[in-house]
Backbone as CSV, one residue per row, in Angstrom:
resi,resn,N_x,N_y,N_z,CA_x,CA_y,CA_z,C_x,C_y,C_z
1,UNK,-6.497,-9.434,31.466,-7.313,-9.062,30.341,-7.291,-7.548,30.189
2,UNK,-6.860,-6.881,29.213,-7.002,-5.763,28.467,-8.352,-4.697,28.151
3,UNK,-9.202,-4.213,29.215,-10.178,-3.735,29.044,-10.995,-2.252,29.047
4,UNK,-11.661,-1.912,29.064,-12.102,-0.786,29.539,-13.368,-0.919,29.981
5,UNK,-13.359,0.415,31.253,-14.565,0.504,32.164,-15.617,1.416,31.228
6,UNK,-16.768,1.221,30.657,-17.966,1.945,29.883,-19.072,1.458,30.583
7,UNK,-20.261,2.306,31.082,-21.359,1.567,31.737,-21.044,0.326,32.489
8,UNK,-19.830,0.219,33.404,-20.342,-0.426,34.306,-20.066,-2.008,33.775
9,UNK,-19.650,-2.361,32.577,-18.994,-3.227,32.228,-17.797,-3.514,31.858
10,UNK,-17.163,-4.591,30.888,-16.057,-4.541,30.516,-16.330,-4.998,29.250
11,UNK,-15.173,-4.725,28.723,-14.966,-4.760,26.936,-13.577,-5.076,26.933
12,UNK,-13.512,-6.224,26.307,-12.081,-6.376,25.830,-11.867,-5.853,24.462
13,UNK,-10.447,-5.343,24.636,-9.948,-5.194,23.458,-10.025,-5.806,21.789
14,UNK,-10.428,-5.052,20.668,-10.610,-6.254,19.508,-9.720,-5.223,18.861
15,UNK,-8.712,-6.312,17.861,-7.332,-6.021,17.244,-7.599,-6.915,15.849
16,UNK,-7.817,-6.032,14.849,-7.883,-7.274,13.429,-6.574,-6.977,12.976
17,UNK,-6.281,-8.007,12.312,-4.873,-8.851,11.874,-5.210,-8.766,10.668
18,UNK,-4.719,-8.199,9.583,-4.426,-8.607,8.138,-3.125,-9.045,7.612
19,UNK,-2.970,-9.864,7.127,-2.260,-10.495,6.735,-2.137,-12.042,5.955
20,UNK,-1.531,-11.944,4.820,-1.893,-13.101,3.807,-0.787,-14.506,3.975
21,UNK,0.097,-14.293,5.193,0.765,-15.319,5.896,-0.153,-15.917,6.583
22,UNK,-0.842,-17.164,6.711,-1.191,-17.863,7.591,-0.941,-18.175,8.799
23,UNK,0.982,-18.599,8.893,1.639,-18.707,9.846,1.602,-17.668,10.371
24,UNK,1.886,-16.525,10.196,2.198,-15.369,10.844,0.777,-14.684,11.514
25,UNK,-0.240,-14.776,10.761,-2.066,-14.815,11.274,-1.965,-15.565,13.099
26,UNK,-1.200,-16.668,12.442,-1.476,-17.897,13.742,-0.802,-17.438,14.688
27,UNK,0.393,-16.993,14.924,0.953,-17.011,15.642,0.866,-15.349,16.616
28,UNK,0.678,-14.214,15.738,0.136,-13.132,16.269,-0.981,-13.009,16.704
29,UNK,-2.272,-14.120,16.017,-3.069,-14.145,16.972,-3.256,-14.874,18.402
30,UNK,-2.792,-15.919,18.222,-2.190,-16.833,19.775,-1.801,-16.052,20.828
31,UNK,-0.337,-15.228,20.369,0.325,-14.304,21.429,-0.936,-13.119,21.900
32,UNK,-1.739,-12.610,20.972,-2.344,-11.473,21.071,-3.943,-12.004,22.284
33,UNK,-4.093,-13.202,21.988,-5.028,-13.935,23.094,-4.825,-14.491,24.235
34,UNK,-3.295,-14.720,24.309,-2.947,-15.148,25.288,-2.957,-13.919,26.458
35,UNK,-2.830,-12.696,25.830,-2.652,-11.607,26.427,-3.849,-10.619,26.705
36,UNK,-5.331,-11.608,26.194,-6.268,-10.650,26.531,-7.002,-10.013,25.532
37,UNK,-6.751,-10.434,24.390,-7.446,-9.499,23.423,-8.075,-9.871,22.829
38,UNK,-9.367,-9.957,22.319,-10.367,-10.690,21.036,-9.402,-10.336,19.591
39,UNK,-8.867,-11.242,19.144,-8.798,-11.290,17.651,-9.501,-11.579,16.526
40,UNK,-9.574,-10.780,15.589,-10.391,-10.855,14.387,-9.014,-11.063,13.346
41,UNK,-9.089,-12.327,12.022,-7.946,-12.066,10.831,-8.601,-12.309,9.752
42,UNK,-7.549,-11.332,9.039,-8.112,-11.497,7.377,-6.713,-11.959,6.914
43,UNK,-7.620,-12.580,5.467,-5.906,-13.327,5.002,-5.522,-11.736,3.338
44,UNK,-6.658,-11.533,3.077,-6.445,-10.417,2.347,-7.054,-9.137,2.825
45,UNK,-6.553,-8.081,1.456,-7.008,-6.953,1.862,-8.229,-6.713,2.082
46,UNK,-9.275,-7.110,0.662,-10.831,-6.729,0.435,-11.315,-7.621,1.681
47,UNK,-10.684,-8.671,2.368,-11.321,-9.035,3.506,-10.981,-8.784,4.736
48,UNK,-9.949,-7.913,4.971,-9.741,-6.893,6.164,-10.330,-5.456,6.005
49,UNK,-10.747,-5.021,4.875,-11.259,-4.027,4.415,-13.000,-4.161,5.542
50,UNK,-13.155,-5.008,4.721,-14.836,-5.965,5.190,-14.910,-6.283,6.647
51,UNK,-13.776,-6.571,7.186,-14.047,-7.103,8.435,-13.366,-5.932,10.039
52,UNK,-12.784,-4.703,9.023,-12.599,-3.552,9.789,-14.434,-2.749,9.871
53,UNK,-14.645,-2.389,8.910,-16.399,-2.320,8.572,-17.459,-3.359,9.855
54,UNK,-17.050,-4.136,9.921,-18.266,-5.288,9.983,-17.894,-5.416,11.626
55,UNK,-16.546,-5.007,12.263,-16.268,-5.686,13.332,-16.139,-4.237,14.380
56,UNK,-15.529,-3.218,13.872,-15.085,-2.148,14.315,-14.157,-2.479,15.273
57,UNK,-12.631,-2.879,15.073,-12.017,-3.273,15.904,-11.276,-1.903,16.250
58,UNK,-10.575,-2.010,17.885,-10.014,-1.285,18.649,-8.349,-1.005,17.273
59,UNK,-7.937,-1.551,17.441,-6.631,-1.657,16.557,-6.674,-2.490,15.127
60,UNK,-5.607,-2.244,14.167,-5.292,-2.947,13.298,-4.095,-3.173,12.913
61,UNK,-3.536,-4.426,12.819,-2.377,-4.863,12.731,-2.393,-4.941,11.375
62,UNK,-1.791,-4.553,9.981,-1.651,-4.395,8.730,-0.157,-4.626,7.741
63,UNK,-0.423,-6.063,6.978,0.850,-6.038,6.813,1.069,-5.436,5.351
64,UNK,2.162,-5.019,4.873,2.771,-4.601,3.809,2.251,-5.066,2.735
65,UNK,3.189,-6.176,2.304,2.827,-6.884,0.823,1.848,-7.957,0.857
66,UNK,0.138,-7.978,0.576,-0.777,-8.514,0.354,-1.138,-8.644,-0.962
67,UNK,-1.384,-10.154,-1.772,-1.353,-10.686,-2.882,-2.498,-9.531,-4.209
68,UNK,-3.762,-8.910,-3.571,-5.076,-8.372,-3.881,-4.528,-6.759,-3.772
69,UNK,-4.323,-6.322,-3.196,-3.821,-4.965,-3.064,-2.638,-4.467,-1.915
70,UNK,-2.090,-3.869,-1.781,-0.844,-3.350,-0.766,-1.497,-3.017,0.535
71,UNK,-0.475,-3.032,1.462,-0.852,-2.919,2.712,-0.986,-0.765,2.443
72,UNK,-0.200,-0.271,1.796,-0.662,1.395,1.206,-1.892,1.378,0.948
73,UNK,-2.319,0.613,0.477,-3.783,0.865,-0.488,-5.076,0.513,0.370
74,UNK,-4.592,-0.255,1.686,-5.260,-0.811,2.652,-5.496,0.696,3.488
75,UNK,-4.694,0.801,3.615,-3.992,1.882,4.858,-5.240,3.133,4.539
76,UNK,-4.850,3.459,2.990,-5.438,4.659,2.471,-7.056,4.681,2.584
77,UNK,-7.644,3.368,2.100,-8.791,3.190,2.382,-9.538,3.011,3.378
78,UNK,-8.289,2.361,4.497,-9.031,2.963,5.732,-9.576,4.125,6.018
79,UNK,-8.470,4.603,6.048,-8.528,6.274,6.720,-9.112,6.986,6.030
80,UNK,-9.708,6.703,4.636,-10.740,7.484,4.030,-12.258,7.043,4.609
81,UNK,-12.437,6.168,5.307,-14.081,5.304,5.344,-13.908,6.459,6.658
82,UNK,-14.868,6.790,6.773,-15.701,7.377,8.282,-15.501,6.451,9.074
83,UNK,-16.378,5.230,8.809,-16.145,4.346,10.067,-15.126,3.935,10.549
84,UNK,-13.754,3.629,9.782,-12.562,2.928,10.125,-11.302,4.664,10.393
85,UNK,-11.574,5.203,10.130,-10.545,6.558,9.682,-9.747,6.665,11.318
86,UNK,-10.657,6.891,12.723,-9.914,6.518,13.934,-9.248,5.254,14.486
87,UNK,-9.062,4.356,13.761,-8.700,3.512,14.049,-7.175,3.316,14.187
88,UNK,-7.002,3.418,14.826,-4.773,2.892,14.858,-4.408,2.056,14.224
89,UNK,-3.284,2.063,13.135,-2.840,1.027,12.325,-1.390,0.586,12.364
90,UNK,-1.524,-0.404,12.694,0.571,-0.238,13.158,0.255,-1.405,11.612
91,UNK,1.377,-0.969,11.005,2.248,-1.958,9.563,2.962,-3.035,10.009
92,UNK,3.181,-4.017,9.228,4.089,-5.026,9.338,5.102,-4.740,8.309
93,UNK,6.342,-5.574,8.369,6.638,-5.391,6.457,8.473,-6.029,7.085
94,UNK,8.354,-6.687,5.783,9.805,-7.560,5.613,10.810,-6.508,5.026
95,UNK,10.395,-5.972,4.326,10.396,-5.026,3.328,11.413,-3.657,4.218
96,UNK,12.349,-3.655,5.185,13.230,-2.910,5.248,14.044,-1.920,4.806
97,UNK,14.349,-2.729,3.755,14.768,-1.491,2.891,14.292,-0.385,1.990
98,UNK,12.825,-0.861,1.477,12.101,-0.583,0.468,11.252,0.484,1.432
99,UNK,10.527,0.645,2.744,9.453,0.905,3.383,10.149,1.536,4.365
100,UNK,10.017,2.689,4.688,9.907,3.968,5.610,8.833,4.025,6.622
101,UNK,8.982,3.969,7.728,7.957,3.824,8.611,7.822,5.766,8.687
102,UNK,8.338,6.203,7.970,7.733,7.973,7.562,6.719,8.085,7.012
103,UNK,6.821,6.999,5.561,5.681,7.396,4.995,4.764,6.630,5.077
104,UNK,4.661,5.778,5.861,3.573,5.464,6.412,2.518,6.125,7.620
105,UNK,3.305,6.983,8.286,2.907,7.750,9.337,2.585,8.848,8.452
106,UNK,2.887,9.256,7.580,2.122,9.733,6.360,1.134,9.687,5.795
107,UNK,0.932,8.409,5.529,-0.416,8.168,5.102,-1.484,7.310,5.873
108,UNK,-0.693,7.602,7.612,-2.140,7.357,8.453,-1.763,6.425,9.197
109,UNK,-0.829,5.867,9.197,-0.316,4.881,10.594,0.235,5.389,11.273
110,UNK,-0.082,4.481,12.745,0.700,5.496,13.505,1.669,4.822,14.103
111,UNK,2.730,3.521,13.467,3.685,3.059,13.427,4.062,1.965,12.665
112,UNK,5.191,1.326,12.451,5.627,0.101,11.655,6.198,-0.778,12.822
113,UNK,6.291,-2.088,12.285,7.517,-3.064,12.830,7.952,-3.579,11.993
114,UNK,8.969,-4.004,11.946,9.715,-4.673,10.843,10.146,-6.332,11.077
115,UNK,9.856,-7.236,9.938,9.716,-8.432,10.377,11.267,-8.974,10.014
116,UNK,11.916,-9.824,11.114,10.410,-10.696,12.525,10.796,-9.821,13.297
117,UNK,9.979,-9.707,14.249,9.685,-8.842,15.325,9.642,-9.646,16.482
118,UNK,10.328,-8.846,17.266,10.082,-9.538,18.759,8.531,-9.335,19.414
119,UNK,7.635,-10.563,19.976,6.883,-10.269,20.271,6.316,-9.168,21.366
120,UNK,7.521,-8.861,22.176,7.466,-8.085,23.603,7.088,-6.588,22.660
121,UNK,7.823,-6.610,21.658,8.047,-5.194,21.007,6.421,-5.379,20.374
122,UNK,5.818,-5.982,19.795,4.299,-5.911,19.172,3.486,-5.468,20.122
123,UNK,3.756,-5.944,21.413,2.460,-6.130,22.638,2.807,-4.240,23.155
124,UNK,4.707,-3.645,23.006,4.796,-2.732,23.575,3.761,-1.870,22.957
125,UNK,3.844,-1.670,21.801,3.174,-1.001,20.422,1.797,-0.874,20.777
126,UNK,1.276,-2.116,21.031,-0.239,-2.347,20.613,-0.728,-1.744,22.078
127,UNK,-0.062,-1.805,23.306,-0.141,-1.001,24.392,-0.487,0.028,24.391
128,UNK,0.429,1.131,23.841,0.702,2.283,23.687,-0.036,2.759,22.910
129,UNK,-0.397,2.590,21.708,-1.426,2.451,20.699,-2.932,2.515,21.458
130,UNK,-2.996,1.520,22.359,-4.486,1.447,22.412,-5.050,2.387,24.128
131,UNK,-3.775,2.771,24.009,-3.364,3.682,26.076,-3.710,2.694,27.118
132,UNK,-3.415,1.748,26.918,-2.611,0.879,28.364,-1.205,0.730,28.552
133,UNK,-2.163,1.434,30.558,-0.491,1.165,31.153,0.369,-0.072,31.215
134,UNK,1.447,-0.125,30.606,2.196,-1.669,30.810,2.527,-1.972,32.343
């Protein structure tokens, strides 16, 4: 389990998932529990928006093209809210050719993966991201 020492307790890790794939919800959250981490998912933006707010998760997994607004428009509004603005955002995105993991580190992530992704490579990320030693 994935935790940190604060007063003498433990806290696991919480990682919200946006993303308007179901399958892909399911299956990143499975791997991501199997490994220790409380998952929170939204299937859209205005409800990863809501549930970054409501949950204050450690990480956010954020994908690209969402039906309600862009995974950009997600991104941006994070990092403008006070409450969500420290939060780490790694991108998803099919979208290879179209999407620069530059300008996303641009506008506030602090990495991409590109789908499909090997899961070893998500967990390396979300590691490193959240400063655990592998």
């Amino acid at each position: 389990m994935h935790s940190e020492k604060g007063g003498g307790e433990q806290k696991m890790k919480k990682i919200l998932v946006i993303d308007d794939e179901s399958n892909i919800l399911l299956m990143v959250s499975q791997r991501l529990k199997i490994h220790g981490y409380e998952v929170i998912t939204a299937l859209s933006g205005d409800q990863g928006l809501e549930r970054a707010l409501q949950d204050n998760p450690d990480l956010v997994l954020l994908d690209h093209v969402m039906p309600d607004m862009d995974g950009a428009e997600i991104l941006e509004r994070l990092k403008r809210e006070r409450r969500t603005c420290h939060i780490p955002v790694i991108m998803f995105t099919a979208n290879i050719k179209e999407v620069k993991v530059e300008d996303y580190i641009e506008k506030g992530a602090v990495d991409c993966i590109y789908k499909p992704f090997h899961p070893e490579e998500l967990l390396g990320k979300i590691k490193k991201f959240l400063g655990i030693k592998a």
